[in-house]
C-alpha positions in Angstrom: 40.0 -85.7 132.4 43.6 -88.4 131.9 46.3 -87.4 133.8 48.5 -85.7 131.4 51.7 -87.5 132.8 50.2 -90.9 131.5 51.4 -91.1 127.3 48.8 -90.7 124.7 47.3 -93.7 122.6 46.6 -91.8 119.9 48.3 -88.1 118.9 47.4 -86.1 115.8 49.3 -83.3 115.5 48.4 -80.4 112.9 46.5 -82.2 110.8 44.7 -80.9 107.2 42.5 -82.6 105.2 40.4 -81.1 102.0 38.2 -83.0 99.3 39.3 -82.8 95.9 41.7 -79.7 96.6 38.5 -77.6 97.6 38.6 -75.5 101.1 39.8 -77.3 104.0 37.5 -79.1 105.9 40.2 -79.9 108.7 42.1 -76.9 109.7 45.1 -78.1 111.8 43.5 -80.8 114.1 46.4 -81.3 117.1 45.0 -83.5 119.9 45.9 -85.7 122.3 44.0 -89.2 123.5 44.3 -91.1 126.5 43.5 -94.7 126.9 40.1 -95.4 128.9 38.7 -92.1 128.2 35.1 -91.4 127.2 35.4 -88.6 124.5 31.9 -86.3 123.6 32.6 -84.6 119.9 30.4 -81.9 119.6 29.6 -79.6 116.8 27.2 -78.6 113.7 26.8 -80.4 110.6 29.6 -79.6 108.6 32.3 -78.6 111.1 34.5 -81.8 110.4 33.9 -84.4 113.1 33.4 -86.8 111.0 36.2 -86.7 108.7 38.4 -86.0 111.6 37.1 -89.6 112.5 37.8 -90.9 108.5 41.1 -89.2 109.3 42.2 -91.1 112.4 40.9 -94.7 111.8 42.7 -94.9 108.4 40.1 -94.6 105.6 40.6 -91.1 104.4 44.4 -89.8 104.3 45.6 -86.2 105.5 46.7 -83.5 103.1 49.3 -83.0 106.2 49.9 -83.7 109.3 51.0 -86.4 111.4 49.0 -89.7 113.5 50.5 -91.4 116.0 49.2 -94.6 117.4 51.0 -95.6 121.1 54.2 -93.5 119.7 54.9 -94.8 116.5 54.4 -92.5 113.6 51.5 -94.3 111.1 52.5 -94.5 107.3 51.9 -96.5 104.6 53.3 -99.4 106.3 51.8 -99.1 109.4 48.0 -98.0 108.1 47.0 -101.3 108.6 47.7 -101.1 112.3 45.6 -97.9 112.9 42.7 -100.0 111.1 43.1 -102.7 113.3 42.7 -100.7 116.8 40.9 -98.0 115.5 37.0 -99.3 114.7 34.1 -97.0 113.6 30.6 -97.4 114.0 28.9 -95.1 111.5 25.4 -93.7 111.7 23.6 -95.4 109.3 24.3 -99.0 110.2 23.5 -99.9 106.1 26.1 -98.2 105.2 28.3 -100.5 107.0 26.9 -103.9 106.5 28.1 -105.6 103.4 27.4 -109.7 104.2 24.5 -111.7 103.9 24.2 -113.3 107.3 25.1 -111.9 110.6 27.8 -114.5 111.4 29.6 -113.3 107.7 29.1 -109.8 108.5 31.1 -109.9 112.0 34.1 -112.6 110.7 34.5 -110.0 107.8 36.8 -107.9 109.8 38.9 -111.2 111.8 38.9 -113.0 108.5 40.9 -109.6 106.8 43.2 -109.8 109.7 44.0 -113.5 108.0 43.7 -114.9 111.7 43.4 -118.5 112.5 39.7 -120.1 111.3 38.7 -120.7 114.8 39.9 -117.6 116.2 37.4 -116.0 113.6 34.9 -118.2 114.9 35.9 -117.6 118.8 35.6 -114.1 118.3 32.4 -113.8 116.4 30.7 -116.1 118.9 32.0 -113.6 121.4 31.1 -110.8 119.5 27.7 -111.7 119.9 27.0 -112.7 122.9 28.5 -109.3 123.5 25.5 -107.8 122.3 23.0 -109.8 123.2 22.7 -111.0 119.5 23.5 -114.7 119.3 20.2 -115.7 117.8 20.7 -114.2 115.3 23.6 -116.0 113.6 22.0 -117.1 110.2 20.2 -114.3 109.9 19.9 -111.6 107.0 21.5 -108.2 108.6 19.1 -106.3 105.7 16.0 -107.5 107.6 16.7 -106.9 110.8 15.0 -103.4 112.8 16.9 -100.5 113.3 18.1 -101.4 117.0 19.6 -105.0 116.0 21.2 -103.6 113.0 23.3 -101.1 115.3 23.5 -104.5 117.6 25.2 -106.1 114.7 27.4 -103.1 113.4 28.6 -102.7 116.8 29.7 -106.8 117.0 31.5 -106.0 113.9 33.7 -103.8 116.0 33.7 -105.9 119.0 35.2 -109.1 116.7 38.1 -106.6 115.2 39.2 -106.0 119.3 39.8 -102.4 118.4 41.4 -100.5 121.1 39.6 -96.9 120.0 35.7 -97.1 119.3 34.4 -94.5 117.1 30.9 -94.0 117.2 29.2 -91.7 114.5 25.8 -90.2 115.8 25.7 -93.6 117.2 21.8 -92.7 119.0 20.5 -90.7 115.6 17.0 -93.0 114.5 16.9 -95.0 117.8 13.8 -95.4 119.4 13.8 -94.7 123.3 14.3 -98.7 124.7 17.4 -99.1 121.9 18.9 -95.6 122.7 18.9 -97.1 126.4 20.5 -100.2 125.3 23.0 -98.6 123.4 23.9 -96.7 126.5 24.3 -99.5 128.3 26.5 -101.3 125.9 28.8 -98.3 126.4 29.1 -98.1 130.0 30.0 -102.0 129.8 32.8 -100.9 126.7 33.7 -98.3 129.4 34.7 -100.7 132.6 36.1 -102.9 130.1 39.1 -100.0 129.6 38.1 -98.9 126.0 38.8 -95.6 124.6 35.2 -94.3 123.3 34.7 -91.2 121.2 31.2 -90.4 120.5 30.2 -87.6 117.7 26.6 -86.5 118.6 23.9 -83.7 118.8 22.8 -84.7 121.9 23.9 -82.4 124.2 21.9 -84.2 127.3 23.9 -87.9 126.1 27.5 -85.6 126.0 26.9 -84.3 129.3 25.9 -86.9 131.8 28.4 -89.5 129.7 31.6 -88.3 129.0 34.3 -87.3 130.6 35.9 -84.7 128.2 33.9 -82.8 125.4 35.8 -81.6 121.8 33.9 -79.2 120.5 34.7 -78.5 116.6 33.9 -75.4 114.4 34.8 -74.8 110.7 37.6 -78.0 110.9 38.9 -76.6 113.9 38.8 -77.5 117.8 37.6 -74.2 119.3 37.1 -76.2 123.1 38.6 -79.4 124.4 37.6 -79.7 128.7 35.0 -81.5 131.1 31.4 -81.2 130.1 30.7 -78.7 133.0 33.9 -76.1 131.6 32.1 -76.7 128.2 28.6 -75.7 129.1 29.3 -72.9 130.8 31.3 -71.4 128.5 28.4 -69.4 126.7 30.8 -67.7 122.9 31.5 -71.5 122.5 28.4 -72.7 122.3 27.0 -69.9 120.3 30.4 -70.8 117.6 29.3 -74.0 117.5 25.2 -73.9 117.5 25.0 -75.8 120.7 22.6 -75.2 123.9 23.0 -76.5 127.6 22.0 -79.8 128.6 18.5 -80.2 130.5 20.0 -80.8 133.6 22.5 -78.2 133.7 19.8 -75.7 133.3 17.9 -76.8 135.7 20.2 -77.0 138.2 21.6 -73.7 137.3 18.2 -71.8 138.1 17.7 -73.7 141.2 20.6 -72.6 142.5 20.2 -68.8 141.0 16.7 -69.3 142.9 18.5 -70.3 146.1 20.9 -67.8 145.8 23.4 -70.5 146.8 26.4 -72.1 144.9 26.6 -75.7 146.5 29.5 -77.1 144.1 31.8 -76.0 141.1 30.0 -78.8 138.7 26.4 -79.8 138.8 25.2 -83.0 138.8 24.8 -85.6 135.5 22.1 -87.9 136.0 19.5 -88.3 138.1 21.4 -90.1 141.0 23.2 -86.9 141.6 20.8 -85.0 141.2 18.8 -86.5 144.0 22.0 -85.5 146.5 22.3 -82.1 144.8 18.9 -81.2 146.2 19.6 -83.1 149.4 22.5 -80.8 149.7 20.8 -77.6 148.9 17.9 -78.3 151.0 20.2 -78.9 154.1 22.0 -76.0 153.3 18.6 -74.1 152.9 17.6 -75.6 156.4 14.4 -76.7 155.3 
């Protein structure tokens, strides 16, 4: 978890949102987001994470409630700037492509930001090198797999130099290899300084990845803490029709089995898991 002395880059504070006047699908969102941090948003279908994420990158606009981006107050005047530094990645990469060769699709975003021509270009090139997708330049986005059409949607987002990355059930329809790769691209996004927030239903992904886990319910926050405090905290995740990570369980019977509590957190991959047994087998005196 951010020190909570350092300011937020983004606040929203009490914010509501309803389609067409019907019940409220966010029910007074008030949270705080700190640069660099790697953000898990758990939750059911239908319990608002992803028009809390339409919400705070500009596309859909609050019935109340105020957005802050790095202390300024964004309305109508300053929408554009939430835009800018606040990039989505949806789930269905289809939905998000719109040109007819990968080069188009990326300088879309730069060229709206009426830059200079070969900044466009400077960025796009970067963009996709970025991820790895260079080759495919003149290419047709429509025809591309699965894997290299999240490649591409995530370049778009890259070129626009957003300071927030939102990444809508970014691993939902990935095979295995692009899932990995994906992963990868996020721990690199990660050391770079970004500010990630990641809605997903993988509860093994949340756990060993982030660093802070939102869990919403019925438009509301009902938990915001480490993904260890989250887990273990068993009315949460029966509110929010979530189950404990893999590794979490496991560790938790071994150490039920051992009758021995080792540390306050277990481990989150399988490098610390490998001194979490060390640990317990020392302590064990095997």
């Amino acid at each position: 978890m951010k020190r909570r002395n350092e300011e937020p880059i983004l606040q929203v504070k009490d914010l509501h949102f309803s389609y067409n006047d019907e019940k409220e699908t966010l029910r007074g969102i008030s949270l705080d987001i700190y640069e660099g941090e790697k953000i898990a948003v758990l939750g059911s279908n239908g319990a608002g994470k992803s028009t809390f994420f339409l919400n705070i990158n500009g596309v859909l606009k609050s019935s109340s409630g105020q957005i802050c981006y790095r202390g300024k107050t964004i309305d109508k005047k300053s929408l554009n700037e939430l835009r800018k530094n606040v990039g989505i990645v949806f789930q269905d990469a289809d939905n998000q492509i719109i040109a007819s060769t990968v080069e188009a699709e990326v300088s879309f975003g730069p060229m709206n930001l009426k830059l200079p021509r070969q900044e466009v270009i400077e960025r796009v090139d970067k963009a996709l090198a970025y991820m790895n997708i260079s080759d495919f330049k003149k290419r047709a986005p429509h025809y591309l797999s699965g894997g290299e059409k999240k490649r591409v949607s995530i370049a778009d987002i890259i070129a626009m130099e957003s300071e927030i990355i939102i990444f809508d059930e970014p691993t939902a329809a990935l095979d295995p290899l692009n899932a990995a790769m994906l992963e990868e691209v996020l721990g690199k996004m990660n050391e770079e300084g970004r500010t990630m927030l990641i809605s997903t239903h993988d509860v093994d992904f949340a756990y060993r990845w982030a660093d802070r886990v939102i869990v919403f319910s019925n438009g509301q926050i009902i938990a915001d803490d480490t993904p260890f405090n989250i887990f273990c905290q068993e009315n949460i995740l029966e509110q929010a029709s979530l189950k404990h990570p893999t590794m979490f369980d496991v560790c938790r019977i071994i150490e039920e089995q051992s009758e021995i509590t080792t540390q306050e957190s277990y481990p989150r991959n399988i490098n610390e898991f490998k001194e979490f047994m060390n640990k317990l087998l020392l302590t064990k005196n095997y």
